[in-house]
C-alpha positions as a Markdown table, in Angstrom:
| # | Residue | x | y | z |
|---|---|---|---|---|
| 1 | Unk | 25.5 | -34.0 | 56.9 |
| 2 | Unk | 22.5 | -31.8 | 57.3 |
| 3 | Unk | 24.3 | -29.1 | 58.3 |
| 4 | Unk | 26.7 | -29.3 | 55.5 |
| 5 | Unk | 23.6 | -29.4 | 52.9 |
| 6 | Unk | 21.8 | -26.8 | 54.4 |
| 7 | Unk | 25.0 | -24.6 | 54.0 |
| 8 | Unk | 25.9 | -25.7 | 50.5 |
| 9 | Unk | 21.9 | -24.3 | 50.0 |
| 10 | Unk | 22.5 | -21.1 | 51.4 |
| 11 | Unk | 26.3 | -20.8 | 49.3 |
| 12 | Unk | 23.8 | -21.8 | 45.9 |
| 13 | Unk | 21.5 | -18.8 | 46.9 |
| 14 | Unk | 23.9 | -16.3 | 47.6 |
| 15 | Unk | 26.0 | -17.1 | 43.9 |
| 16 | Unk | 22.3 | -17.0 | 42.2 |
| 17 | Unk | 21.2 | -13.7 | 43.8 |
| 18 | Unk | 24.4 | -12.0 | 42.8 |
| 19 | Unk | 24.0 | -13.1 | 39.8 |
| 20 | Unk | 20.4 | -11.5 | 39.4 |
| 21 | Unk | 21.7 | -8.2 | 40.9 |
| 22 | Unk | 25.0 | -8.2 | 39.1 |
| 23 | Unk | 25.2 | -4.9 | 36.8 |
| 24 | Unk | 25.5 | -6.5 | 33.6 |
| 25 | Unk | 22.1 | -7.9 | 34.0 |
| 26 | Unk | 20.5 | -4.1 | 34.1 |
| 27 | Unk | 21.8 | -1.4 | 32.0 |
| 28 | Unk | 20.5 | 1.6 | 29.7 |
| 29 | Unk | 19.1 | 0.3 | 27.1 |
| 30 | Unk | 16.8 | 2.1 | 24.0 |
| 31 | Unk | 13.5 | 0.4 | 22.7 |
| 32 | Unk | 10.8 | 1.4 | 20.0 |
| 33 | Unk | 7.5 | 1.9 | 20.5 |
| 34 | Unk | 6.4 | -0.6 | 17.7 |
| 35 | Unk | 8.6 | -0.5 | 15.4 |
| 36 | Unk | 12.0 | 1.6 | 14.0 |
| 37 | Unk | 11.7 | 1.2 | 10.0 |
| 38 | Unk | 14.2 | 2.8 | 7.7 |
| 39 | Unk | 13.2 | 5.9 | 6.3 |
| 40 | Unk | 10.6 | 6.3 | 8.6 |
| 41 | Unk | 10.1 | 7.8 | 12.0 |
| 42 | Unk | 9.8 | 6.3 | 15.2 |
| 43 | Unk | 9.4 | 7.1 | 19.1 |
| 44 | Unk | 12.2 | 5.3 | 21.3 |
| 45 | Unk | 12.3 | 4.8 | 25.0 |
| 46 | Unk | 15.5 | 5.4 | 26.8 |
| 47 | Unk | 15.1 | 2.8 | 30.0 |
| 48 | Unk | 17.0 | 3.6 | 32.8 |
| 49 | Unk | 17.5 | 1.1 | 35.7 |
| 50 | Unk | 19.2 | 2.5 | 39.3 |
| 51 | Unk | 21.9 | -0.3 | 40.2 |
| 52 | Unk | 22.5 | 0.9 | 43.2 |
| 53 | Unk | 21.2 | 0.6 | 46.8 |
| 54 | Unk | 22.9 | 3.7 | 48.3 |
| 55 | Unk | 22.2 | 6.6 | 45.9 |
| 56 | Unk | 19.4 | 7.6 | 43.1 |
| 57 | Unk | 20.2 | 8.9 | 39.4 |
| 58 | Unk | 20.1 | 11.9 | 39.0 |
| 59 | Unk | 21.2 | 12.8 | 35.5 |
| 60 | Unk | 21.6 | 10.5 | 32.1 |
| 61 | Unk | 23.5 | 12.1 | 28.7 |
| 62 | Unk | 22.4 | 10.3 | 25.5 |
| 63 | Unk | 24.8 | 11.0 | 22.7 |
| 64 | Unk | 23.0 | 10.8 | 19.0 |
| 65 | Unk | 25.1 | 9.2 | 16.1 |
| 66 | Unk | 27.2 | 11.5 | 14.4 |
| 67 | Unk | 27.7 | 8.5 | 11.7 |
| 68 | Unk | 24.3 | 8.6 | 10.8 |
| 69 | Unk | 22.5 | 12.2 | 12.2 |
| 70 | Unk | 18.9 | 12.5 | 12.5 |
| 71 | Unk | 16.9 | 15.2 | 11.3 |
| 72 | Unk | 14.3 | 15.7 | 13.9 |
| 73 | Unk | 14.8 | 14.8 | 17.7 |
| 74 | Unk | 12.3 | 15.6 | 20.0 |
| 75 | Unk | 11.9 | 14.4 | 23.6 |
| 76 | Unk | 9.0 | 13.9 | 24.8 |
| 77 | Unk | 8.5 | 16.1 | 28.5 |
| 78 | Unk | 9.1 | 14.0 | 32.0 |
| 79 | Unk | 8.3 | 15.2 | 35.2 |
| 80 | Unk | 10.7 | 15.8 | 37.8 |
| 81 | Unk | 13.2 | 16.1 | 35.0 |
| 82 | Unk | 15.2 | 19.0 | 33.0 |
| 83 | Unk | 16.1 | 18.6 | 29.2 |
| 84 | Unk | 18.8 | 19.9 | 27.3 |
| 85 | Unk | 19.0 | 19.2 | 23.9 |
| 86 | Unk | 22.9 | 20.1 | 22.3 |
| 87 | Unk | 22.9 | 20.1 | 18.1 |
| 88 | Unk | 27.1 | 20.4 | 16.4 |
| 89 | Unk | 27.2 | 21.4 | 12.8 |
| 90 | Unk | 27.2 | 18.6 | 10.1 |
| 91 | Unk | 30.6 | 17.9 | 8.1 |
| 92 | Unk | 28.0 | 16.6 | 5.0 |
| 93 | Unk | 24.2 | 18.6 | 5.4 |
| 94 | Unk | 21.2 | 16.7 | 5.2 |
| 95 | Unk | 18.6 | 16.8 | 2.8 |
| 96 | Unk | 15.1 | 16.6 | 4.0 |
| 97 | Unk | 12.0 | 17.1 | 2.3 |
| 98 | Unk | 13.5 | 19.4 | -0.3 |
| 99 | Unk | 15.4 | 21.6 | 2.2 |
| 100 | Unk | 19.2 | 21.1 | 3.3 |
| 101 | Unk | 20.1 | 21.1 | 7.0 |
| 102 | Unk | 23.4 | 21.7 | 8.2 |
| 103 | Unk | 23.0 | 20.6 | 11.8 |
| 104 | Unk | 21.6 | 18.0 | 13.8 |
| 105 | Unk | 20.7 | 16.7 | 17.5 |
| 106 | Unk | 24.4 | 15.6 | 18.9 |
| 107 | Unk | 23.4 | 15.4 | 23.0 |
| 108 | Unk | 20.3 | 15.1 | 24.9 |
| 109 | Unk | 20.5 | 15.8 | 28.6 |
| 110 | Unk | 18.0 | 15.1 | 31.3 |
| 111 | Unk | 18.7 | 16.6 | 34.8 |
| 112 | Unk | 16.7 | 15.5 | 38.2 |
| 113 | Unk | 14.9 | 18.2 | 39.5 |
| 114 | Unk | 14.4 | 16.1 | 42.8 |
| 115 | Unk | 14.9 | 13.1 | 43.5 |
| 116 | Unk | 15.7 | 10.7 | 40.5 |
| 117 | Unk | 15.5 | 7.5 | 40.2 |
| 118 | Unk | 15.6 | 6.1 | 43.6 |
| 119 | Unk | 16.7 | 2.4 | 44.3 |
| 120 | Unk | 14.9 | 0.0 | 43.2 |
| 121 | Unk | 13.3 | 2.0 | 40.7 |
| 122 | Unk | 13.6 | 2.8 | 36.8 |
| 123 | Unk | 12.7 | 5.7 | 34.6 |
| 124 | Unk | 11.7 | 6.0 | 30.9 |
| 125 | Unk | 12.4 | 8.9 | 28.5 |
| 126 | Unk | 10.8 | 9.0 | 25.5 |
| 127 | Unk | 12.1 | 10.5 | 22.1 |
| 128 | Unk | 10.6 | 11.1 | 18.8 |
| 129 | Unk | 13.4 | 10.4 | 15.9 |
| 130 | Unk | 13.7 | 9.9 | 12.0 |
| 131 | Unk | 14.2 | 10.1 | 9.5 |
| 132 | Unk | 15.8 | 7.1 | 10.4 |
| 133 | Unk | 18.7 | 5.6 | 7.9 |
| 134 | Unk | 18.3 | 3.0 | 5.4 |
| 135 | Unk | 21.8 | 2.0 | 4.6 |
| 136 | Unk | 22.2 | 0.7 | 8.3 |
| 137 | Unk | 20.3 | -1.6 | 10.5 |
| 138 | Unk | 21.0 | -0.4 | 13.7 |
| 139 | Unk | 22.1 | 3.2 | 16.1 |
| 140 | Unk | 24.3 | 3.3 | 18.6 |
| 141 | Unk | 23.8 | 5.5 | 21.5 |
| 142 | Unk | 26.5 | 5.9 | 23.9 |
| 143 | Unk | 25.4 | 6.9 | 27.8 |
| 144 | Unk | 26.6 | 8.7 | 30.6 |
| 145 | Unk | 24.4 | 7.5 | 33.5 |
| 146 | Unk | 25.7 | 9.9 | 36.5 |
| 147 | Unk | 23.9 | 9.1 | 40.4 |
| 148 | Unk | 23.7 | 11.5 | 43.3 |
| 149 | Unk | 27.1 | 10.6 | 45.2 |
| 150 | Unk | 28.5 | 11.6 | 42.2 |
| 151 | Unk | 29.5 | 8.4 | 40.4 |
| 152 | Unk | 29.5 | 8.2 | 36.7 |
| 153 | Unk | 28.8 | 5.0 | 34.8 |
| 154 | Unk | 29.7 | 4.7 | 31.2 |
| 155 | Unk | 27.4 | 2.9 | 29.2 |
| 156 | Unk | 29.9 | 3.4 | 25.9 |
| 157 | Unk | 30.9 | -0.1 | 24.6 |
| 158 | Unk | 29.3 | -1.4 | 21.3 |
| 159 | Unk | 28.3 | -5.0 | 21.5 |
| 160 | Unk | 29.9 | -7.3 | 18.3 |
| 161 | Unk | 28.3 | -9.8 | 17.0 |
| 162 | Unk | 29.6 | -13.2 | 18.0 |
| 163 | Unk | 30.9 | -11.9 | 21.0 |
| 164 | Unk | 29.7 | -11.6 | 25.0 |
| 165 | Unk | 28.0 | -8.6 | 25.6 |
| 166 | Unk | 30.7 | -6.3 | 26.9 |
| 167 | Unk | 30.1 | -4.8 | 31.0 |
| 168 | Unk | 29.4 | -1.5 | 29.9 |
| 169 | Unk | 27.4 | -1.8 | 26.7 |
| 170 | Unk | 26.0 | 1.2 | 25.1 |
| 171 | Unk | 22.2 | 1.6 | 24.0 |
| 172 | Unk | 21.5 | -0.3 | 20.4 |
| 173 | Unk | 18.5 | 1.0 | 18.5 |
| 174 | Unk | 17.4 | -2.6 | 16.1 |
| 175 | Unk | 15.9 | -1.0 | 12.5 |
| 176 | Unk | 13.7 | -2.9 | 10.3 |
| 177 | Unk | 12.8 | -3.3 | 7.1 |
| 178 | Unk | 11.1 | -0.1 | 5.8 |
| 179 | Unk | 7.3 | 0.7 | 5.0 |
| 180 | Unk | 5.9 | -1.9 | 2.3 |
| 181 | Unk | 3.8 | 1.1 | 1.6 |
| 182 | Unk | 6.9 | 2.9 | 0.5 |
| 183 | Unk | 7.4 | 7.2 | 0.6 |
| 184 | Unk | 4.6 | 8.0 | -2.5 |
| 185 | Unk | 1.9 | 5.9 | -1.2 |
| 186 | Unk | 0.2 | 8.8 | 0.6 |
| 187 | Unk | -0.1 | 10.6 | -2.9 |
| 188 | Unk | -1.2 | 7.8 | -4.3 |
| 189 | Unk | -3.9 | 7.3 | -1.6 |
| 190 | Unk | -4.8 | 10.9 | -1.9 |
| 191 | Unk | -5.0 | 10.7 | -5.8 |
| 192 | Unk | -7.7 | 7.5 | -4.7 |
| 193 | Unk | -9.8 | 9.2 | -2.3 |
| 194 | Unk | -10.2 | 12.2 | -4.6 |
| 195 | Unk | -11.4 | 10.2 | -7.2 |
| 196 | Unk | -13.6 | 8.8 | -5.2 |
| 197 | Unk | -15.0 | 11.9 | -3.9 |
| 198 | Unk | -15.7 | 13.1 | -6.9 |
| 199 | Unk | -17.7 | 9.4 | -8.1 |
| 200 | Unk | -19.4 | 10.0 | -4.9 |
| 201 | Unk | -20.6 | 13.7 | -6.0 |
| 202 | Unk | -21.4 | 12.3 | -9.2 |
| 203 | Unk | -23.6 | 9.7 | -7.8 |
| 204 | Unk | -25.3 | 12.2 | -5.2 |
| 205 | Unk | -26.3 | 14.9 | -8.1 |
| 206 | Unk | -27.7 | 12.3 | -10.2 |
| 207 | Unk | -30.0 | 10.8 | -7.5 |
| 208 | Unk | -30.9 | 14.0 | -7.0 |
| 209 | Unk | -31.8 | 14.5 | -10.2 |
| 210 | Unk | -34.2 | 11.6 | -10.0 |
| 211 | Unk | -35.6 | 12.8 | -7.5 |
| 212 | Unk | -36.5 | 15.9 | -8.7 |
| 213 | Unk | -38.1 | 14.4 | -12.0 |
| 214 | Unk | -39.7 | 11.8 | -9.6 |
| 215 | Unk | -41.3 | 14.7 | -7.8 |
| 216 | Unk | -42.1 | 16.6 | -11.1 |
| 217 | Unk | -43.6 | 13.9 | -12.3 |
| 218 | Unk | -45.8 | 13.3 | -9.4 |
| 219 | Unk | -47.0 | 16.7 | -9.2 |
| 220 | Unk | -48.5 | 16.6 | -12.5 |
| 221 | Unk | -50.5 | 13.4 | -12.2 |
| 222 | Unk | -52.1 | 14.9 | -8.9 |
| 223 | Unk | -52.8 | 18.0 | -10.9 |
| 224 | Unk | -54.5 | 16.4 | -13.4 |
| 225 | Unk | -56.4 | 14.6 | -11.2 |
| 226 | Unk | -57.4 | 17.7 | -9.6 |
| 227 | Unk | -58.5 | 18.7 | -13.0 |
| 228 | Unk | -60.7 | 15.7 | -13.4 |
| 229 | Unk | -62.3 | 15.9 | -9.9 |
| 230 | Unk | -63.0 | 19.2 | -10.1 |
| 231 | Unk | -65.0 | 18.8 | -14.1 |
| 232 | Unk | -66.7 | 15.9 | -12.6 |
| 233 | Unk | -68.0 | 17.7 | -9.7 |
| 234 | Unk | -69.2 | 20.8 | -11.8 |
| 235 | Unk | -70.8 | 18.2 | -14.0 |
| 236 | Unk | -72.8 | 16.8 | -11.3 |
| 237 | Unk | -74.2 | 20.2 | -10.0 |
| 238 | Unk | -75.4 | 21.1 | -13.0 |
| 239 | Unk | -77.1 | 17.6 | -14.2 |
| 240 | Unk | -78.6 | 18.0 | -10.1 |
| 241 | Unk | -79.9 | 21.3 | -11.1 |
| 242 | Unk | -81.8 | 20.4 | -14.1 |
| 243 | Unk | -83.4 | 17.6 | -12.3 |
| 244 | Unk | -84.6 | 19.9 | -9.8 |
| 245 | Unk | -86.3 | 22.7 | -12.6 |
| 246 | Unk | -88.1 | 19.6 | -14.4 |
């Protein structure tokens, strides 16, 4: 009977540490720092986990939604690691800021220059995006995560809601709700703090022009009581003076 219980223990360990180290548990995934409002702008972290034991990643392709195609992409530099960024010509341009573009950030690319992402191990890369889109509330970005014996795993499927989370399942950027501050709040703010600049320069000139009458005023009181001392003591000499002659 012991025997039989220690050996159902060790079968209940075995099941539960697959289970931890089984694939879907660790896959490519994309997070915000902070937040990823419509409209707005946001840095993402791609996070890449090495599932095996036996070889190191050494290359990970993010493909950018062509659905909804962002203006600005810009990774952010990692060490040990090459980027490529591939753009493709939009069917519909964007309009940013006043000026139409007619391409967009379709591929990023980071290549190992060493070693990679060893077992055991994961890697970030960080990406600043926007603007992002406000008639969606999420981004899909598909992955290609390739490891140095050459295998390729496909990080492609898009998870559906109400469903199990597919094996493979691509990257899913979560938007929220955009900026309560909204896009004309910085004019508004600079409108504010001009006004209040110029109250402030208002305030400063006049106390400086009490100041100045203060100090006016002042010098004329001690000039006059310059005045006074100065008759008094002439008067005093000269009533001394006649005492002495008498």
């Amino acid at each position: 009977m012991k025997a039989s219980r220690i050996a159902a223990a060790g079968a209940v360990a075995g099941v539960t540490v697959l289970a931890v180290s089984s694939p879907c548990f660790a896959h490519v995934s994309v997070q915000p720092e902070g937040e990823a409002a419509k409209g707005g702008y946001a840095v993402v972290g791609f996070k890449v986990p090495n599932e095996r034991d036996n070889a190191s990643t050494t290359k990970l392709e993010v493909t950018f939604p062509s659905d909804h195609p962002l203006s600005s992409v810009q990774p952010q530099p990692v060490e040990g690691w090459d980027i490529k960024i591939t753009k493709s010509r939009l069917a519909t341009p964007l309009e940013v800021h006043g000026k139409k573009i007619d391409e967009a950030v379709s591929k990023v690319t980071w290549t190992a220059t060493g070693d990679g992402i060893e077992p055991g191990f994961f890697q970030k890369f960080p990406v600043s995006v926007g603007t992002l889109p406000e008639d969606t509330d999420q981004l899909v970005f598909k992955a290609l995560q390739t490891y140095s014996n050459k295998e390729v795993v496909r990080w492609i499927e898009v998870p559906q809601e109400g469903q199990e989370e597919p094996e493979n399942p691509a990257p899913v950027l979560a938007l929220t709700a955009p900026a309560e501050d909204g896009h004309g709040h910085g004019a508004a703010d600079d409108d504010k703090a001009s006004d209040d600049a110029e109250k402030a320069s208002a305030e400063t000139a006049a106390a400086s022009d009490d100041d100045s009458g203060g100090t006016d005023t002042t010098a004329r009181v001690l000039g006059v009581v310059g005045i006074a001392v100065g008759a008094a003591g002439v008067a005093y000499g000269v009533l001394a003076g006649r005492r002495r002659t008498a």
